[in-house]
MARZA-119303 format. One line per field, with one value per residue (C-alpha): residue number from 1; residue in three letters; x, y, z. Coordinates in steps of 0.1 Angstrom, whole numbers. Example, Ala and Ser with C-alpha at 12.3 -4.5 7.8 and 13.67 -1.06 7.14 Angstrom:
% residues 2
k: c(1/2)
r: c(ALA/SER)
X: c(123/137)
Y: c(-45/-11)
Z: c(78/71)
END
This chain:
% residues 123
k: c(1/2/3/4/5/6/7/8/9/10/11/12/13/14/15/16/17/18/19/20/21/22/23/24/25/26/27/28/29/30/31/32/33/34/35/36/37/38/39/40/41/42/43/44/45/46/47/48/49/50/51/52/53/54/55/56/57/58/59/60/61/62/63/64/65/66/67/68/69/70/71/72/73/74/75/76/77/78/79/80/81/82/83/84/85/86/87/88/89/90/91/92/93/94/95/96/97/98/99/100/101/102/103/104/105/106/107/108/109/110/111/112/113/114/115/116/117/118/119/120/121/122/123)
r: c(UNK/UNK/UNK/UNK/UNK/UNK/UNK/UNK/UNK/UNK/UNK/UNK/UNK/UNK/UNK/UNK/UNK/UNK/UNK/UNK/UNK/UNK/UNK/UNK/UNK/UNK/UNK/UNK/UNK/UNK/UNK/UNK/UNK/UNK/UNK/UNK/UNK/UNK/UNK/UNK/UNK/UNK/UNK/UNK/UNK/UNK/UNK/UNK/UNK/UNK/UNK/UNK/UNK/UNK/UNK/UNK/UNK/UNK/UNK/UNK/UNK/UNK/UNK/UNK/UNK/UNK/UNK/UNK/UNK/UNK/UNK/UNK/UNK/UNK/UNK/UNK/UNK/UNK/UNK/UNK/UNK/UNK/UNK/UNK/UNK/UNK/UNK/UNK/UNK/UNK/UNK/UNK/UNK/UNK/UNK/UNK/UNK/UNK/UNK/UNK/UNK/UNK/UNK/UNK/UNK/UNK/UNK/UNK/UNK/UNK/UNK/UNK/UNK/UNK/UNK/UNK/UNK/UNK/UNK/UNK/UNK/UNK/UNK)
X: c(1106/1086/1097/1070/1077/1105/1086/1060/1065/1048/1074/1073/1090/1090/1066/1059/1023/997/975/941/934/903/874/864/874/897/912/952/974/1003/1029/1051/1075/1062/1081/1068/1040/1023/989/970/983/1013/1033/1038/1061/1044/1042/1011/989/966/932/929/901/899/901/920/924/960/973/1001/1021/1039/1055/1058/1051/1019/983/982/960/936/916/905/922/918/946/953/985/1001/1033/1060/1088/1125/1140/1124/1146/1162/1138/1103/1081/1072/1044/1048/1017/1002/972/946/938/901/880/911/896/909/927/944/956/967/988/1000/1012/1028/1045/1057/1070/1086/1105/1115/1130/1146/1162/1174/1191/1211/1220)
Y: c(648/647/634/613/584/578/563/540/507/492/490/512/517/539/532/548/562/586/608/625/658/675/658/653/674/693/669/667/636/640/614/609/586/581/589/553/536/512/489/517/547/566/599/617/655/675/714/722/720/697/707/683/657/663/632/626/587/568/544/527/504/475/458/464/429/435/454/491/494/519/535/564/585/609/639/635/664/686/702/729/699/708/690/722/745/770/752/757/750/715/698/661/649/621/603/573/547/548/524/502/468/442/417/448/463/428/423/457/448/420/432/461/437/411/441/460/428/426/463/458/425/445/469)
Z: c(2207/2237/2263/2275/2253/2272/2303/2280/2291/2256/2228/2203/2160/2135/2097/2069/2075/2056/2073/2054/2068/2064/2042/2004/1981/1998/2019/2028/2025/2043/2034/2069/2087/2124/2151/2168/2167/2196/2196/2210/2188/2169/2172/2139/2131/2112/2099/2115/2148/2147/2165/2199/2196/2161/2143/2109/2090/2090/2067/2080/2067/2088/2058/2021/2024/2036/2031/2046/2077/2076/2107/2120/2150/2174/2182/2217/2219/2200/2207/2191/2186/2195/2164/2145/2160/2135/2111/2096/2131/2138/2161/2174/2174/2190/2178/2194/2170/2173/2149/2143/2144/2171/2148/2129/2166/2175/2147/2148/2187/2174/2147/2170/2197/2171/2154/2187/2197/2165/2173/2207/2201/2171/2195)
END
């Protein structure tokens, strides 16, 4: 994974997540697990570059427990990743929530917090 991450100072998890590629009818739905997720965004693996500034819709789910959110966002980077190596080729990808509304991206910061807490203390 990139190594960028490493030097965020907001916490970050990993979710279950869709992404919709493309529009009506021939839209794609990828079905991923993130790679982390913050208030302001998400990083994603998956088999194919991702046009920068292109913009694709995410559902992401914070709990079974509760609704999926659903926004729009905006490809900021794509990159070959190094966990593809000897594999099919890979591309962390980093997306900007864009139309996410402000309640949704404040719960989603606190849910991220409150369960990054939860990690470190097991740890």
């Amino acid at each position: 994974m990139w190594d960028g991450f490493n030097k965020r100072k907001f916490p970050r998890i990993n979710l279950r997540c869709e992404l919709i590629l493309g529009n009506r009818p021939k839209e794609e739905t990828l079905h991923l697990q993130t790679e982390n997720v913050g208030a302001g965004g998400l990083c994603v693996i998956i088999d194919q570059p991702l046009e920068r500034f292109s913009t694709v819709s995410v559902r992401l789910e914070l709990n079974p427990n509760l609704p999926w959110i659903e926004c729009s966002a905006k490809v900021i980077w794509s990159v070959p990743s190094r966990e593809s190596a000897g594999k099919k080729e890979c591309f962390d990808t980093g997306l900007e929530f864009v139309d996410l509304e402000p309640g949704y991206q404040d719960l989603v910061r606190r849910y991220v917090e409150a369960r990054a807490q939860q990690e470190e203390s097991l740890h």
